[in-house]
TORDREN-139580 format. One record per residue (C-alpha): residue in three letters; chain; x, y, z. Coordinates in steps of 0.25 Angstrom, whole numbers, plus 5000, padded with zeros to 4 digits. Layout:
<nodes>
<node rest="ALA" kette="A" c1="X" c2="Y" c3="Z"/>
...
</nodes>
This chain:
<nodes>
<node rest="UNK" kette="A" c1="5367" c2="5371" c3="5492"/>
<node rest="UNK" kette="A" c1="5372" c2="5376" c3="5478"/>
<node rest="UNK" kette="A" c1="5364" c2="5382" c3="5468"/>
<node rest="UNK" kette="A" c1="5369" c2="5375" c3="5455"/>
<node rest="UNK" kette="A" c1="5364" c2="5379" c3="5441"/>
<node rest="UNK" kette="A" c1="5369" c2="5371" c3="5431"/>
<node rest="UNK" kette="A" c1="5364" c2="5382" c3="5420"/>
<node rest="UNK" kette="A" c1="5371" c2="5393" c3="5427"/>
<node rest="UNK" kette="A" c1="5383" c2="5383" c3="5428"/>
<node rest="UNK" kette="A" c1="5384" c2="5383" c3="5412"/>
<node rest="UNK" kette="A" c1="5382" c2="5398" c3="5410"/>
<node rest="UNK" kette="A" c1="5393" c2="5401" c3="5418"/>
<node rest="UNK" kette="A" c1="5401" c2="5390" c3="5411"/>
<node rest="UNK" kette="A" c1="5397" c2="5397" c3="5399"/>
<node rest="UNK" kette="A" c1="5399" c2="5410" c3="5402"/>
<node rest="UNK" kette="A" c1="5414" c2="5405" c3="5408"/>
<node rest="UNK" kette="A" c1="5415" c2="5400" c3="5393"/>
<node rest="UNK" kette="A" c1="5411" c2="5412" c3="5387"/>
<node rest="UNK" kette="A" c1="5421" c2="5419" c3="5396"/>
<node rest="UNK" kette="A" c1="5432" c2="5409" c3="5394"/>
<node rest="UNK" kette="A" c1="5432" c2="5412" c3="5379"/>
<node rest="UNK" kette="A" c1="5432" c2="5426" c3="5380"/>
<node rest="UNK" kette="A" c1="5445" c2="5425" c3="5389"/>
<node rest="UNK" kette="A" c1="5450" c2="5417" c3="5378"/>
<node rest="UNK" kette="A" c1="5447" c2="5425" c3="5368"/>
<node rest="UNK" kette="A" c1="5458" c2="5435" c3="5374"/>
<node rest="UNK" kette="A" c1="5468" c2="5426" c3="5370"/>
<node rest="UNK" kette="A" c1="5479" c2="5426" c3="5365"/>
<node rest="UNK" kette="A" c1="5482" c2="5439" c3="5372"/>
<node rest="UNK" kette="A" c1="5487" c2="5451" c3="5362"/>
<node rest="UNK" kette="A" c1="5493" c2="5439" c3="5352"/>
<node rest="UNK" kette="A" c1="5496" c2="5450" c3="5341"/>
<node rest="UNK" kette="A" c1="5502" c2="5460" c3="5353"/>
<node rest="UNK" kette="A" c1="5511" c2="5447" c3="5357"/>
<node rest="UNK" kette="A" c1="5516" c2="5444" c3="5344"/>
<node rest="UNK" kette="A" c1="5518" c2="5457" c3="5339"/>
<node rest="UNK" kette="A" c1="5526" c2="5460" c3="5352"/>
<node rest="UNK" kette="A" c1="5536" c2="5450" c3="5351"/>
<node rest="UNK" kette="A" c1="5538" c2="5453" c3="5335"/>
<node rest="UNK" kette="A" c1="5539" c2="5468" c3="5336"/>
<node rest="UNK" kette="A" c1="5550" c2="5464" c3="5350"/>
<node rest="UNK" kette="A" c1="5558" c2="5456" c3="5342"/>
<node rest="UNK" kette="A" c1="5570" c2="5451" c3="5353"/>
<node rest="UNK" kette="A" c1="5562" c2="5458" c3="5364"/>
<node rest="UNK" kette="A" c1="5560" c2="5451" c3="5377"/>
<node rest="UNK" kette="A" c1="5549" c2="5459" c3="5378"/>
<node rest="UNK" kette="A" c1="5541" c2="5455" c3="5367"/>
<node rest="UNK" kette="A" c1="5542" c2="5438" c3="5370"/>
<node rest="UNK" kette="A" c1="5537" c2="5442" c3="5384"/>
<node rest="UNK" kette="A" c1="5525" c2="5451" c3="5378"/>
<node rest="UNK" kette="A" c1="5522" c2="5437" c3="5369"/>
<node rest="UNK" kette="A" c1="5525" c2="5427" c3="5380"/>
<node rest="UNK" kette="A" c1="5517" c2="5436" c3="5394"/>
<node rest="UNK" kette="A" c1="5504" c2="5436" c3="5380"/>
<node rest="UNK" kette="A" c1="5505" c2="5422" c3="5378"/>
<node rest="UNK" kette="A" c1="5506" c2="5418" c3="5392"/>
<node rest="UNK" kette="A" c1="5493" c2="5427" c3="5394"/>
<node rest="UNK" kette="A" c1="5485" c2="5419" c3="5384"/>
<node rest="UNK" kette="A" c1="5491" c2="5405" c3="5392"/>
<node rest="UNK" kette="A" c1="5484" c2="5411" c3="5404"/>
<node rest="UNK" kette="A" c1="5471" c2="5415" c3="5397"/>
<node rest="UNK" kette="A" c1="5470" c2="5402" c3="5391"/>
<node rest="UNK" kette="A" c1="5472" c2="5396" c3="5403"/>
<node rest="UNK" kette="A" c1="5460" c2="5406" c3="5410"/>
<node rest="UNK" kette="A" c1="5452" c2="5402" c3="5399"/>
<node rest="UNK" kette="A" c1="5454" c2="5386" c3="5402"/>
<node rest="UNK" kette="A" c1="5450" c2="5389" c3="5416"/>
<node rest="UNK" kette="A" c1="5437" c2="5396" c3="5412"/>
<node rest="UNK" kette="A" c1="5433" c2="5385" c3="5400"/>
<node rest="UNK" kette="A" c1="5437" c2="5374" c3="5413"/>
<node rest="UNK" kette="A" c1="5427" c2="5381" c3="5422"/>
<node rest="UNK" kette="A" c1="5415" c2="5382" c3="5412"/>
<node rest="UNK" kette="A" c1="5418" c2="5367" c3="5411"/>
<node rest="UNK" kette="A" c1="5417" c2="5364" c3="5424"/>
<node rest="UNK" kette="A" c1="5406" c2="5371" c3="5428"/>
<node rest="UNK" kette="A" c1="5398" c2="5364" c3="5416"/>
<node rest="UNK" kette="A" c1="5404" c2="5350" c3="5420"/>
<node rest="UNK" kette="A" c1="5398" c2="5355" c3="5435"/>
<node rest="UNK" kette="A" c1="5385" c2="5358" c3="5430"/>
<node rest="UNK" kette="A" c1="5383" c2="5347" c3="5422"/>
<node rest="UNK" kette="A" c1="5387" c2="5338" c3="5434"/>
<node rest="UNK" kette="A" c1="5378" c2="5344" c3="5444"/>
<node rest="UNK" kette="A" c1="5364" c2="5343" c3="5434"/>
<node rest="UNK" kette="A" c1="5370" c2="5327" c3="5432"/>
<node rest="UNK" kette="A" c1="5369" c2="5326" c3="5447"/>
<node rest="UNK" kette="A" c1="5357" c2="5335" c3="5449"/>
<node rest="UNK" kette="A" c1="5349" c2="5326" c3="5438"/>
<node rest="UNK" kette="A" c1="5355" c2="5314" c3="5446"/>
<node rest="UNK" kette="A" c1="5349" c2="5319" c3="5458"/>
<node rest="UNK" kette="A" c1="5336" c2="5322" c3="5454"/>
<node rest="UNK" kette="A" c1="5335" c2="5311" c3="5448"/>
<node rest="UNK" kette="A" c1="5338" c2="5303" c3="5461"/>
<node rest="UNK" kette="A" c1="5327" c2="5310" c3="5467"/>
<node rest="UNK" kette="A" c1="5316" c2="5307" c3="5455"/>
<node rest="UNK" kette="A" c1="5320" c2="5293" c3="5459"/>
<node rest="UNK" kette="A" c1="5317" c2="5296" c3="5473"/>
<node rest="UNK" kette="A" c1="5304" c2="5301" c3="5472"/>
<node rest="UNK" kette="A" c1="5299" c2="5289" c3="5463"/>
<node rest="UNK" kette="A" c1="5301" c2="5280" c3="5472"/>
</nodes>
């Protein structure tokens, strides 16, 4: 038997929110470092890797923060779907017990 909560189901996906735009907030990573690297190295390999390892960074926290935002939908999606099938239930059992 699980214990489902759908109001504890939306606080976390809330709190995954919250925590989803704080992860995004961080991007992009260093883009004044990154820019300023690859002007002041001008013709240095060095300085288009600095730029290029930054802005894959910001790909891969995006992509975090897709994954986040996606879980906080689902478990509002799963929430939502289990107090449809709870009312449905219950609603059963009302119709039961007046007969």
């Amino acid at each position: 038997m699980f214990d489902v909560d759908p109001a504890k189901m939306r606080k976390l996906a809330a709190d995954v929110r919250v925590h989803s735009d704080a992860v995004a907030g961080k991007a992009p990573v260093a883009k004044t470092a990154r820019d300023q690297a690859r002007d002041n190295l001008t013709g240095s390999a060095t300085g288009v890797r600095i730029q290029e390892t930054l802005e894959a960074l910001d790909r891969v926290v995006e992509f975090h923060v897709g994954r986040l935002r996606e879980l906080a939908g689902g478990i509002e999606v799963q929430a939502t779907a289990f107090e449809q099938q709870d009312e449905a239930f219950a609603s059963g059992l009302r119709q039961v017990g007046q007969r």
